[in-house]
Backbone bond lengths (Angstrom), bond angles and torsions (degrees), N, CA, C in turn:
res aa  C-N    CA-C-N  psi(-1)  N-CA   C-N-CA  omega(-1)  CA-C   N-CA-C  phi
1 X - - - 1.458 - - 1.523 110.74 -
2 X 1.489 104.09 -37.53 1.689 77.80 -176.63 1.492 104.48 -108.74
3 X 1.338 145.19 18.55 1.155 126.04 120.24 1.132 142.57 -64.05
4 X 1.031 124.12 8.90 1.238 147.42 160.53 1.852 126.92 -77.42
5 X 1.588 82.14 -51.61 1.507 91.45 169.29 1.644 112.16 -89.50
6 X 0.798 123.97 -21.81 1.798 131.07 155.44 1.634 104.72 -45.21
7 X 1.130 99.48 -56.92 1.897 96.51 -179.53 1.000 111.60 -58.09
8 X 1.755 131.13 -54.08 1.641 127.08 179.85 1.291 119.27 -60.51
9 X 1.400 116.19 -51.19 1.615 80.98 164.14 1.149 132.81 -77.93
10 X 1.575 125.39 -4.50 1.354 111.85 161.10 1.757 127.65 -68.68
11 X 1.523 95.15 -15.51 1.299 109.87 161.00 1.514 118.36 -67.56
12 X 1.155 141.93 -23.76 1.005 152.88 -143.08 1.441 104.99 -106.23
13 X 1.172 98.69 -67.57 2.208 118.42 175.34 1.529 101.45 -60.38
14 X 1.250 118.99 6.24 1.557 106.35 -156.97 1.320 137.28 60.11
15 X 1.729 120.72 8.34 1.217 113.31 -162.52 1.936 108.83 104.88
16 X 1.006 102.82 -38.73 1.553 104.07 -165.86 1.725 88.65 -71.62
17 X 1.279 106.55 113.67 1.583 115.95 172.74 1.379 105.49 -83.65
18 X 1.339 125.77 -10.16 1.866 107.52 176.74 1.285 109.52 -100.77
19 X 1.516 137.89 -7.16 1.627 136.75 147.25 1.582 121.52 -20.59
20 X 1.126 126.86 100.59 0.963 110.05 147.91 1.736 140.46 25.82
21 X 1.263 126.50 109.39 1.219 111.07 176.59 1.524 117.07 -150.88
22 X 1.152 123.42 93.97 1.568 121.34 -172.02 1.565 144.09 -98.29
23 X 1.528 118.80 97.87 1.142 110.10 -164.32 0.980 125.05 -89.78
24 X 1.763 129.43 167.06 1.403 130.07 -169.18 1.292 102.57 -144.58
25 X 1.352 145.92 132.11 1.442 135.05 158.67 1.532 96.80 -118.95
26 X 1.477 104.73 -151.17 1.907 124.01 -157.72 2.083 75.59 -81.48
27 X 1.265 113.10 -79.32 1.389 115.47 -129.92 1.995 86.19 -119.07
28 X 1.347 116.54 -0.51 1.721 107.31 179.92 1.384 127.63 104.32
29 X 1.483 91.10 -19.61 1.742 106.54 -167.31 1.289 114.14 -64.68
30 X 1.686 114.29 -44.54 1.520 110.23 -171.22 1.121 91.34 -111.89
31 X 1.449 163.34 23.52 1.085 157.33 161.99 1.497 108.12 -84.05
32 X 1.573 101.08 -37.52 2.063 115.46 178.14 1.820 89.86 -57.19
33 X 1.791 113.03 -64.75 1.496 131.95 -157.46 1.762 85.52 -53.89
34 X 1.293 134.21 -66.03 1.240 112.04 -162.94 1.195 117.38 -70.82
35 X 1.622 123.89 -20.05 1.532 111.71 -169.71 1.921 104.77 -85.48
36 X 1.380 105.23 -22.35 1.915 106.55 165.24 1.488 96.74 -60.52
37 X 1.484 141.77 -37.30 1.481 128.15 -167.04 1.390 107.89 -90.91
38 X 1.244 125.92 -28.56 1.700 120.29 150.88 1.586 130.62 -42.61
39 X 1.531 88.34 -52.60 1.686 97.44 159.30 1.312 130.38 -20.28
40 X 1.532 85.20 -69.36 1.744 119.96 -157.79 1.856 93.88 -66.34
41 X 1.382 118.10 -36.82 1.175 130.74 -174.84 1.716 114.97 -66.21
42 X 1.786 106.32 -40.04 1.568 86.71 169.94 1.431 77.09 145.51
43 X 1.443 137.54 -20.44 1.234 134.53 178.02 1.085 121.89 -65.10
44 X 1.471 110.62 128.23 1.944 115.88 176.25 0.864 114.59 -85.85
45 X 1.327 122.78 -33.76 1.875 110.12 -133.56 1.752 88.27 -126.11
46 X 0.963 106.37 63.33 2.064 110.06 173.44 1.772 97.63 -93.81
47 X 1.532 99.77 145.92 1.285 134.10 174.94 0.908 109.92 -146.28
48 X 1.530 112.94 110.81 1.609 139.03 170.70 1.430 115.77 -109.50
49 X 1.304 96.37 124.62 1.515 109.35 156.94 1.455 142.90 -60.70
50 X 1.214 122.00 51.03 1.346 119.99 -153.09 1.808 136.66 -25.72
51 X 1.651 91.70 -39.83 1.375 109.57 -175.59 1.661 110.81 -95.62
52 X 1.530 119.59 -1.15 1.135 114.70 146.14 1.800 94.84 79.33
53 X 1.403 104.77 -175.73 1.679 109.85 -156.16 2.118 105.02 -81.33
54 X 1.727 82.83 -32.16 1.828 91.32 -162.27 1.616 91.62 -104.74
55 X 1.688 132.08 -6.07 1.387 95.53 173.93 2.066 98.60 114.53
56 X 0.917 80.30 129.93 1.873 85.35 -168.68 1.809 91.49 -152.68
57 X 1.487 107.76 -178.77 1.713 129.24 168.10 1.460 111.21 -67.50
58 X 1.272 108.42 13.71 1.658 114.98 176.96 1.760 110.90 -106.55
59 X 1.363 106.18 -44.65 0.986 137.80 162.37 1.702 149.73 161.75
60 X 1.189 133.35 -126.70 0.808 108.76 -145.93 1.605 105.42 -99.09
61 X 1.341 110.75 -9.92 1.531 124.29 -165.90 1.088 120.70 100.40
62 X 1.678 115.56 151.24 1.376 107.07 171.77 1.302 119.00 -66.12
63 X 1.331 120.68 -39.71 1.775 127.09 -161.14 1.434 99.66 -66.73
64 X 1.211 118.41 -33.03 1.929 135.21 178.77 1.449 123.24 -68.51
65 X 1.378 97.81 -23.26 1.529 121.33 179.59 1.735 111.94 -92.89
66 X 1.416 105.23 -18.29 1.430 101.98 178.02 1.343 101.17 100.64
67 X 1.463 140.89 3.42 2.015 121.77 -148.89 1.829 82.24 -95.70
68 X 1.594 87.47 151.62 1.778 91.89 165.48 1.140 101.31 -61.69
69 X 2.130 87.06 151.48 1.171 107.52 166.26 1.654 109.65 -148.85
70 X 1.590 118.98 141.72 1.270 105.79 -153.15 1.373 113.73 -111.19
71 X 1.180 144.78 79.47 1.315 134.54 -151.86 1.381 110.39 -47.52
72 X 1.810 106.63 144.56 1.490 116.77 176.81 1.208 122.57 -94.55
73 X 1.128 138.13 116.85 1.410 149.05 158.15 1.118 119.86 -56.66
C-alpha cells in the first residue's frame, strides 16, 4: 500500500520529488504516517495538515474553520 501510494504521487508531480505536496486526512494521523514515508522516499516539499478535515488536539479542522471544500464526484 504505501508503495503504491509513493508511486501516485510521484505520478502526479511528474517525478519532480521537490514539488510541492499536501496532505489532509479525517483527524492527521495517517496523513503525518504518509507524509514521514514520502520523506523517506526522496520527497521535500510535504505539507501536512495536522488537525486534519474533522478536527484533532492540533486543532480545530479544516471543515470547522470554514476553508473550501469541493465535493468529489
Amino acid at each position: 500500500l504505501d508503495r503504491d501510494f509513493i508511486d501516485q504521487v510521484s505520478a502526479q508531480v511528474g517525478g519532480d520529488h521537490a514539488k510541492p505536496v499536501a496532505l489532509i486526512c479525517a483527524r492527521g494521523v495517517r496523513s503525518r504516517k504518509m507524509g514521514q514515508r514520502l520523506l523517506e522516499a526522496g520527497f521535500t516539499n510535504i505539507i501536512d495538515v495536522p488537525e486534519g478535515m474533522l478536527g484533532s488536539g492540533a486543532g480545530a479542522g479544516w471543515i470547522k474553520r470554514g476553508l473550501p471544500t469541493v465535493p468529489y464526484n
